[in-house]
N, C-alpha and C positions, 0 to 999 in steps of 0.2 A: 849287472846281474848280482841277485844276493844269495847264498844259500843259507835257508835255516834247517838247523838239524836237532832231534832228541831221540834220546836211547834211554833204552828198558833190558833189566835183565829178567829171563823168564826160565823158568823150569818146564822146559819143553826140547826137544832135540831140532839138529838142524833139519835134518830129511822132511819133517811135520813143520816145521815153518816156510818150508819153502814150498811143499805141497800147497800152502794155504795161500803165500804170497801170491803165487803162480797162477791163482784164479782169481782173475782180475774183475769176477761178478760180485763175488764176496768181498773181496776188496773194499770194492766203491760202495756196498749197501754198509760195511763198514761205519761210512763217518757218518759221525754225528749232526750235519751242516747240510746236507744234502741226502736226498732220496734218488735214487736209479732208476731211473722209467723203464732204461732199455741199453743192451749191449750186444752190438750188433758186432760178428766179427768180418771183416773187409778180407782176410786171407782166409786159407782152407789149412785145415790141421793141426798140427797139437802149439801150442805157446812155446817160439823161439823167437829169435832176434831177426827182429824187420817182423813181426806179426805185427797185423796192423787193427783196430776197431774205435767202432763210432759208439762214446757214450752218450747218452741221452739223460743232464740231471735236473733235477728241481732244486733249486734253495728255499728252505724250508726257512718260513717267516717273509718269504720274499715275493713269492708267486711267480718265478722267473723261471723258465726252463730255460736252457741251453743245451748245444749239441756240439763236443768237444771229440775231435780226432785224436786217438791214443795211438802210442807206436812205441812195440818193446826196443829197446836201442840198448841193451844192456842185461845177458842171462850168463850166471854161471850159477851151474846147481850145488846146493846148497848152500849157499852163499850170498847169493846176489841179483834183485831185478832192477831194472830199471824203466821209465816209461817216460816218452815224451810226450807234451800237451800240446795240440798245434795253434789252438786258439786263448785266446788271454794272457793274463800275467803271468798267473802258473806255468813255467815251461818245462819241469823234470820233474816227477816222485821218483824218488828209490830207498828201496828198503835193502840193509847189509847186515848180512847172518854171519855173530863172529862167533864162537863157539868157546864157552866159559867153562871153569868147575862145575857148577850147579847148572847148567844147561845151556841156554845162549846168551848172548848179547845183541838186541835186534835195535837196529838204528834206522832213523825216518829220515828223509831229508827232501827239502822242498827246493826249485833254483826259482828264483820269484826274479820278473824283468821291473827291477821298480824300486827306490831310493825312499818312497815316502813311509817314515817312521808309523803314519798310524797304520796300513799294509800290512806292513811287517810285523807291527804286534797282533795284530787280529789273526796275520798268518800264522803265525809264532803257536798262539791258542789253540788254533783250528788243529796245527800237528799235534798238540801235546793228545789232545782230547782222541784225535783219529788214533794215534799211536795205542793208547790206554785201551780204546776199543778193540783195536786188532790184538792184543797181547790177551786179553779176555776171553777172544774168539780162541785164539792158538791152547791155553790151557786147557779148555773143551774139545779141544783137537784132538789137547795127546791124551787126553785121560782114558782109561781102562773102563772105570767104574761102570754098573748101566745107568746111575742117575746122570751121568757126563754123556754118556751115549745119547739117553732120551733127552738131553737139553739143547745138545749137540743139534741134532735131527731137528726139535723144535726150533730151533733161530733159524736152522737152512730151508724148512718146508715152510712155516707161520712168519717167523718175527722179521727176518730178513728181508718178504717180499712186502712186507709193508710200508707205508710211506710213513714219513717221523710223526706227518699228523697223525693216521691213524695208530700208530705206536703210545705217542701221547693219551690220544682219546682211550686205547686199551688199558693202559694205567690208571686213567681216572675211573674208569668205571671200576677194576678190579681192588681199588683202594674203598669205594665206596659200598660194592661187595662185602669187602671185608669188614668193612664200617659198621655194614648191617646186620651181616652175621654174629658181632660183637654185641651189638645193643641186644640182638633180642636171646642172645644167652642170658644177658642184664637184667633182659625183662622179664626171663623164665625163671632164675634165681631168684629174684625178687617175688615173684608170683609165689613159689615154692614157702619162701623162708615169708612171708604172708602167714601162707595157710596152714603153715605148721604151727604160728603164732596163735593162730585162732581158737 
């Protein structure tokens, strides 16, 4: 067994980080590597130790679904989740809430069943990227403001239930959007300083 681990410091408290860790929907829509079809929960009640649920992911670029057994095996509030994987290499995430000056210290860490160096660095990657994600989400968390409210709202109702393909295809379009609304200010500027030429 290997365990790969990264940390992040965040300006956010621990109670709002653990709030966030603690829903394991968000969580998984989280990484960047995979889209969430579905999470089914296998116990009844609120998220404790021995909660059990079936995720259902896509690898994105891959076309591969799979259907992975999760099981909390590790809760202390504010502080600490833990999750077992029952299927694949992946056997543990957990995320530990350490509490800093400026806010927390939130550390990721994977237990991967597997020796082969190219694994581990792709795994390595996949943390760094998922980590960066969720410290993103958690700012939008704690923030007050209403632009953090409404963006908030917006990743959990729109951005979140979308799959990474259609997330992509929503970028390109709104980059193109934007493209267009650029040229034809271009082209009205132009049209203007023309006719004022004349």
């Amino acid at each position: 067994m290997q365990s790969i681990s990264e940390s992040i410091n965040l300006p956010v408290s621990e109670v709002t980080a653990f709030k966030v860790l603690s829903d394991l929907n968000v969580i998984l829509r989280l990484s960047p590597y995979w889209s969430l079809k579905e999470l089914k929960p296998l116990t009844e009640g609120p998220v404790e130790e021995g909660s059990r649920y079936e995720a259902t992911i896509e690898y994105y670029g891959k076309e591969v679904t799979e259907t992975h057994g999760l099981e909390v095996i590790e809760l202390l509030s504010d502080k600490k989740i833990s999750f077992k994987v029952e299927e694949g290499i992946l056997k543990e995430i957990s995320f530990n809430i350490e509490k800093d000056s400026d806010g927390i210290r939130l550390a990721h860490r994977f237990l991967i069943d597997s020796d082969d160096e190219a694994i581990l660095k792709g795994t390595r990657s996949e943390l760094v990227f998922w980590l960066r994600s969720v410290g993103e989400y958690l700012k939008l968390a704690e923030g007050k403001t209403l632009w953090k409210k409404f963006f908030k709202w917006f990743m959990d109702r729109v951005w979140l239930r979308l799959t990474l393909s259609e997330r992509k295809i929503a970028i390109i379009v709104t980059k193109i959007s934007i493209l267009e609304l650029v040229l034809l200010l271009i082209l009205v500027l132009a049209w203007n300083l023309f006719k004022s030429f004349r």
